[in-house]
Phi, psi and omega in degrees: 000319177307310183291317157294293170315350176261321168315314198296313179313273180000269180327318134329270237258005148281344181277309166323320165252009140281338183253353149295303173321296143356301196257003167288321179292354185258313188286335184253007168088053192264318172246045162313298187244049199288335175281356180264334186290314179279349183265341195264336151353291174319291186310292131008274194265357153289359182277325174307308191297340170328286197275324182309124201275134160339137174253144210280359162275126176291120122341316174284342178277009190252148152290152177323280163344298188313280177345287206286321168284317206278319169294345205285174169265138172306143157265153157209040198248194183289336125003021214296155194265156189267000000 
């Protein structure tokens, strides 16, 4: 019986502070702007791709290998690249 009552209490004092958590997030403007936020996302990394300057390595001074590394992508998953 002691162990249920220490659940209930938990529960009760964990509902509370989720609903605390809330209404501090409603109150400091967490959902205010949710469609300008998704939208700027968007914007964000094409602006970027953008801005990125060409890079100052000549290709014809690289080796095949060279090439072939500087294109592949990082992995950082379980995975190793081939």
């Amino acid at each position: 019986m002691d162990g249920v009552l220490f659940l209930i209490i938990l529960g009760v004092f964990m509902g509370l502070a989720g609903l605390a958590a809330f209404l501090w997030s409603l109150q400091s403007g967490q959902y205010v702007d949710l469609k300008g936020a998704a939208e700027r996302i968007l914007l964000e990394e094409e602006d970027t791709a953008r801005q990125e300057p060409a890079s100052t390595v000549d290709p014809s001074n690289q080796t095949q290998g060279e090439r072939v590394h500087n294109s592949t992508p990082t992995h950082h998953g379980s995975i190793p690249p081939n």
